[in-house]
C-alpha positions in Angstrom: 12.4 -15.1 -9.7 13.2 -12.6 -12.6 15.4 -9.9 -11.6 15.3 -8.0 -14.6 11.8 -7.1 -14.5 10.1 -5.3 -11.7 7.2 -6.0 -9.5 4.9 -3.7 -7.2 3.0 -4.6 -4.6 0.6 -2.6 -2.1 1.8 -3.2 1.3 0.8 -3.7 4.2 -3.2 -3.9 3.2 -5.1 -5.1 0.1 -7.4 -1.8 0.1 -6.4 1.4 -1.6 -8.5 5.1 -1.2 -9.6 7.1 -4.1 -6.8 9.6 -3.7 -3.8 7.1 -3.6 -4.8 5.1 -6.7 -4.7 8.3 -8.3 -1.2 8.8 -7.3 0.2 5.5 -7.9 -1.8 5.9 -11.4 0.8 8.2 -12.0 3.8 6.9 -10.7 3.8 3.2 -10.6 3.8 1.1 -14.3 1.6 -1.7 -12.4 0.5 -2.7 -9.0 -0.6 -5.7 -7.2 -2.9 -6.1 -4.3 -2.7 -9.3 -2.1 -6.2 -11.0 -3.0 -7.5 -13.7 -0.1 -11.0 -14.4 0.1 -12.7 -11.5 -2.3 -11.7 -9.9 -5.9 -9.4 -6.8 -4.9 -12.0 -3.4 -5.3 -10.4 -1.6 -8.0 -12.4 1.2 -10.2 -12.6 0.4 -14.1 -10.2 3.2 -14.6 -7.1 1.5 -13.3 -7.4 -2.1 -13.7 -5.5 -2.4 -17.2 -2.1 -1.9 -14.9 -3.7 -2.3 -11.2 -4.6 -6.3 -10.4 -5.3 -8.4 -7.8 -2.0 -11.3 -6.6 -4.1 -14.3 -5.1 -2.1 -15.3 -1.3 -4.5 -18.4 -0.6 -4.3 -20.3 -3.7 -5.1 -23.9 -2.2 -9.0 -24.5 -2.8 -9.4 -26.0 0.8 -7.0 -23.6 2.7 -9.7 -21.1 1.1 -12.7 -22.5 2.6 -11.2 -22.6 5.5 -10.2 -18.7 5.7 -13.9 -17.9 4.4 -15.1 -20.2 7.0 -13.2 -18.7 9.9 -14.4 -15.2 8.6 -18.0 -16.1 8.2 -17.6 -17.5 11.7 -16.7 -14.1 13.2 -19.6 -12.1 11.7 -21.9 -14.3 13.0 -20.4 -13.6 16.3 -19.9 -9.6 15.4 -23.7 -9.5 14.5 -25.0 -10.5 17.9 -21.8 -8.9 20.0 -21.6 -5.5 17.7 -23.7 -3.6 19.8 -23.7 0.2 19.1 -20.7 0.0 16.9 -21.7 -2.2 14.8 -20.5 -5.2 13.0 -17.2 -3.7 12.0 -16.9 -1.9 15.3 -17.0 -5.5 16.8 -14.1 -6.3 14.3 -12.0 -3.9 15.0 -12.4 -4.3 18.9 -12.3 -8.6 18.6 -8.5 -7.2 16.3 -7.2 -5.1 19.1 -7.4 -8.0 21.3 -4.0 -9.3 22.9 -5.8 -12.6 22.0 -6.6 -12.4 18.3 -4.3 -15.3 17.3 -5.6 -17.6 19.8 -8.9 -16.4 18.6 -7.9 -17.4 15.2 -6.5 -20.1 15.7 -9.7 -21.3 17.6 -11.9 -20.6 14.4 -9.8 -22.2 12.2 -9.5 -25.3 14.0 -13.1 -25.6 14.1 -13.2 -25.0 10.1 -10.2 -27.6 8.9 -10.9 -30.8 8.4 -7.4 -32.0 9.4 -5.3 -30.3 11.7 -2.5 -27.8 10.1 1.0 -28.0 10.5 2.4 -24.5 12.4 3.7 -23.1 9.0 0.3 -23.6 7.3 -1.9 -22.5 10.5 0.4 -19.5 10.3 -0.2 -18.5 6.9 -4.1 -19.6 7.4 -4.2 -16.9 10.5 -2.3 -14.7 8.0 -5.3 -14.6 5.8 -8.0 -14.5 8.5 -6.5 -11.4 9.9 -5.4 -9.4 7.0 -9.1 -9.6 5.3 -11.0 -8.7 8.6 -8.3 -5.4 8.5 -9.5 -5.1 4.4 -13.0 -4.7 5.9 -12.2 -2.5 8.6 -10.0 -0.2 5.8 -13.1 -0.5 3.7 -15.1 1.3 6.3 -13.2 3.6 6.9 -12.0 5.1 3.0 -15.4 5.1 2.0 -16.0 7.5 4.6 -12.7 9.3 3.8 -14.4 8.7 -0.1 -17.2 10.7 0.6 -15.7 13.6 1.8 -13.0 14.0 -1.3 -16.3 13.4 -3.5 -18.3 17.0 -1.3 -14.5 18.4 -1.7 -14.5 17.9 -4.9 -18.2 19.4 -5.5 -17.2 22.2 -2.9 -15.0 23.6 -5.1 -16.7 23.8 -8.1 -19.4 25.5 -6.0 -17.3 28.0 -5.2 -15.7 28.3 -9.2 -19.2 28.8 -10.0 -19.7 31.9 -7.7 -16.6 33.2 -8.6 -15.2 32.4 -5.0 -11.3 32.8 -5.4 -8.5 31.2 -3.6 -7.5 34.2 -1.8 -11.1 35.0 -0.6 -11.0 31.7 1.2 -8.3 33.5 3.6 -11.1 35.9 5.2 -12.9 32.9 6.4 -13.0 32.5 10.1 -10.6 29.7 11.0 -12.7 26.4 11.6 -15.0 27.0 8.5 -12.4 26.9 6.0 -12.7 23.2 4.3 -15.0 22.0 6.4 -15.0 18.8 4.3 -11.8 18.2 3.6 -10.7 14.7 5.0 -7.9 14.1 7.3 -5.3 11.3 7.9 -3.9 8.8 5.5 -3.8 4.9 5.3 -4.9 3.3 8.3 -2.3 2.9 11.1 -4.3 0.6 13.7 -2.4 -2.6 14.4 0.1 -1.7 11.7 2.8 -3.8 13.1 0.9 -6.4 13.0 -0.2 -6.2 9.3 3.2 -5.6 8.6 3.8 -9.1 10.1 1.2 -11.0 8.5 1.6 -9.3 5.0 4.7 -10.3 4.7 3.8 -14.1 5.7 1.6 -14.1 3.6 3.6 -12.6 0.6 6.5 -15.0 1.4 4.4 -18.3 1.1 3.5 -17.3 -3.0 6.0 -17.7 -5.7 7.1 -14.3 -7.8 8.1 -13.9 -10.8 10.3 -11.1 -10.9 11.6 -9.0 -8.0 9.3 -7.3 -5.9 9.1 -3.7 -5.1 7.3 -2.9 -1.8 4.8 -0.1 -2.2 2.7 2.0 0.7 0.5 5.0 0.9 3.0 6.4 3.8 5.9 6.5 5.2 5.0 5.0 8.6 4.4 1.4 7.3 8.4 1.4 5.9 9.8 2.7 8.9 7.8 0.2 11.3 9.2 -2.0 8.6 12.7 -1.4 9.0 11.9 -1.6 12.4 11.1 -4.6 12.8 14.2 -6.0 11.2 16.1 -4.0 13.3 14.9 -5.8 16.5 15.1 -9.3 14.6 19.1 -8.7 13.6 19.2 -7.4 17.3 17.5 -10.1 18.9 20.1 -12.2 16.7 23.1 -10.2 17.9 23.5 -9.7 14.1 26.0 -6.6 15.2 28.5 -6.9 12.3 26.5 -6.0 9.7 25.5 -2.1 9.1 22.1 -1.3 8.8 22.5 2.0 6.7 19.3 3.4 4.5 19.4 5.4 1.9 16.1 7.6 1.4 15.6 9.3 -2.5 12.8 11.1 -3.8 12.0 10.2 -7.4 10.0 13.2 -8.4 6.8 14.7 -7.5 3.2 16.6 -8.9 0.2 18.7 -7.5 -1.9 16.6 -5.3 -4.9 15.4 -7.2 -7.7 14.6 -4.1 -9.9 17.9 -5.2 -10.3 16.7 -9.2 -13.7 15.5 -9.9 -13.4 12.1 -11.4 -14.1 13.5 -15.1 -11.6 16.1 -14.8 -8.7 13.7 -13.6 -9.4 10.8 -16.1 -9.4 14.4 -19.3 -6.2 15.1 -16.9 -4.8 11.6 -17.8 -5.7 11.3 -21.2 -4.6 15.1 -22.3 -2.2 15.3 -25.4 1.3 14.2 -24.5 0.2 13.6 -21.1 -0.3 9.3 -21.6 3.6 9.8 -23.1 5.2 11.0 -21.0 3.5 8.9 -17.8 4.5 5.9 -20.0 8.2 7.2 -20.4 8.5 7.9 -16.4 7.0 4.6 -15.3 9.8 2.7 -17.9 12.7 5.1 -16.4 11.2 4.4 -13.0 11.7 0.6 -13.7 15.2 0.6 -14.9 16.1 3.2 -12.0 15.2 0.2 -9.7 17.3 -2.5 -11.5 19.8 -0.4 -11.3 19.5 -0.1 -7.9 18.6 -3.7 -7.1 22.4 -4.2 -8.7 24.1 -1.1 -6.9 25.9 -1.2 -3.8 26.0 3.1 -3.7 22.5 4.6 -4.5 24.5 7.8 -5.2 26.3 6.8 -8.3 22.8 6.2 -10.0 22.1 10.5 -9.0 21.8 11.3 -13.0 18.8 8.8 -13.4 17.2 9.8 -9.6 17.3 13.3 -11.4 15.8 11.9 -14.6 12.7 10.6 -12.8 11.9 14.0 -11.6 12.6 16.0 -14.8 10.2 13.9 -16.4 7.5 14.6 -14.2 8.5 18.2 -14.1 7.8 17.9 -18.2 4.3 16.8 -17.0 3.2 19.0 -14.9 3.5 21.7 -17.3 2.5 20.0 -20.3 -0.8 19.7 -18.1 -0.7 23.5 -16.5 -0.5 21.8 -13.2 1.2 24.3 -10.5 -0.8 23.7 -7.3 2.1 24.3 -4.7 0.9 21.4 -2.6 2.4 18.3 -3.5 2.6 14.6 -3.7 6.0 13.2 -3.9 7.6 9.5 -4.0 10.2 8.1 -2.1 12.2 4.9 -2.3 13.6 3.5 0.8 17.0 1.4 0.8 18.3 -0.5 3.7 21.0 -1.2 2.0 22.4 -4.5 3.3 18.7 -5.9 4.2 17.5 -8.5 1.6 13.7 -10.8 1.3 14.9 -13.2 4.3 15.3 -10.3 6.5 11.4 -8.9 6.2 10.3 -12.4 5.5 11.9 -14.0 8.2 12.6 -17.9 8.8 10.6 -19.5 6.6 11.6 -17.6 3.3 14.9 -17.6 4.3 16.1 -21.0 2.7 15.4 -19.9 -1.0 18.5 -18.8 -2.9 16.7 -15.8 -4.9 15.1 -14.7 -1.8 18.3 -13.8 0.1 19.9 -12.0 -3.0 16.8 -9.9 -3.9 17.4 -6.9 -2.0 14.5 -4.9 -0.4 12.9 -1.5 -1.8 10.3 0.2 -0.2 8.8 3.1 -2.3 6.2 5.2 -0.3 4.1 8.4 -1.0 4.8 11.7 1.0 
């Protein structure tokens, strides 16, 4: 694995919403999205620097996962009752026996029996694109309502309706389409879990950045290395974490899709996006090689600056914003969040691990 260049990856799902691509258009140089048994969904717009990572490369292992998926729609359709097939889905998920479950599909789908390693990253699969379904669902709802937001306010542009006029409305009325919520939190341990098995059984090429839509995927995270070096009476060694914004702009959900993409490609805008997203990848070198966060403060500083240059070169002064934030533990490295059976290989115990979120 290349430590000298960086690479992102969309944790803990494979699905991103409208609003958050738009974001990590800004902020991230690239990103990668784990790809099991379907293309990643990306819009036209992004996919020169947004791509999907294939996590089931082995033809049969493939079959199998589509199999086993196949096999629980077939039940969902009959079962879904009011709620559908994906209400099925989510209930058959929320089951204290979904991995037996799994595991009982996918023996009926392979044609010889898995080792435990494999059958683990095969139940992996299954699980995390049954939650890409279920996150599907749910931001194309979410999608809808930016796209009436969006046509809400040019409404009111068009009648002249001001900001400030807004206040007079009756509280309940105000927005009434705005969406609420962020990225999906249901079973989010347990995404976490089989993300990262999944992730771990793929070779990288250069050291990998961990990237979610909020905060509450890195601390559950974190969490969950914290009961593993506890469960290992792992005492000795500190478990510290350093947490550093690295700039921030006007949130973006409101913009109809023709004013962002003018947004993005306004005179010195494509510039200076390109000369954050290279400082952003040497400020994470750095800090990949750093045992103090603090003594890189000049370059943290840097980051925001350049978006600061940005946001005026673009008249963008909206007071609420979208910020990012990289997460250090500082002594927790790949085998940690990986576990076991990743923690054998040399470059996975020296890469350390970075968490960047959006806030």
């Amino acid at each position: 694995m290349e430590t000298s260049k960086i690479s992102y990856f969309l944790f803990p799902g494979s699905v991103v919403p409208e609003r958050n691509l738009r974001n990590f258009f800004i902020f991230l140089p690239e990103l990668s999205l784990l790809e099991i048994s379907r293309p990643v969904a990306l819009p036209e717009w992004c996919r020169d620097r947004f791509t999907g990572f294939p996590a089931v490369r082995e033809p049969e292992a493939l079959t199998q996962v589509k199999s086993c998926i196949q096999g629980y729609h077939a039940v969902a359709q009959v079962h879904g009752g009011g709620g559908g097939t994906l209400g099925y889905l989510a209930h058959l998920m929320d089951e204290t026996e979904t991995r037996v479950r799994i595991q009982e599909q996918l023996r009926g789908k392979c044609s010889t029996e898995p080792d435990e390693a494999q059958a683990a990253i095969l139940r992996a699969a299954v699980f995390l694109e049954i939650a890409r379904e279920l996150d599907e669902g749910e931001f194309e709802l979410e999608s809808g309502y930016a796209r009436a937001g969006a046509l809400e306010k040019e409404f009111r542009e068009i009648l002249g309706i001001e900001d400030e006029d807004m206040q007079e409305i009756p509280e309940g009325i105000e927005n009434p389409l705005a969406a609420e919520g962020s990225a999906p939190s249901f079973m989010l341990a347990a995404r976490i879990e089989n993300w990262f098995r999944l992730f771990a059984a793929q070779p990288v090429e250069a050291g990998p950045v961990f990237v979610a839509g909020t905060a509450e995927a890195v601390e559950e995270s974190l969490e969950s290395v914290r009961r593993r070096m506890h469960l290992a009476e792992d005492s000795r060694r500190d478990f510290s974490v350093a947490t550093l914004s690295l700039g921030s702009f006007p949130r973006l959900d409101r913009l109809g899709e023709k004013q962002f993409r003018s947004l993005m490609e306004a005179p010195g805008a494509p510039v200076l996006i390109e000369s954050y997203h290279e400082a952003l990848d040497r400020f994470i070198a750095a800090v990949a090689g750093s045992e103090n966060p603090e003594d890189l403060e000049p370059e943290r500083k840097s980051l925001g600056a350049i978006l600061e240059k940005f946001c005026r070169k673009c008249d963008l002064s909206e007071p609420d914003q979208v910020s990012l934030k990289i997460t250090l533990p500082l002594t927790v490295r790949l085998a940690d969040l990986f576990g076991e059976p990743a923690a054998s290989a040399p470059d996975m115990r020296e890469w350390p691990a970075i968490f960047l979120s959006l806030e």
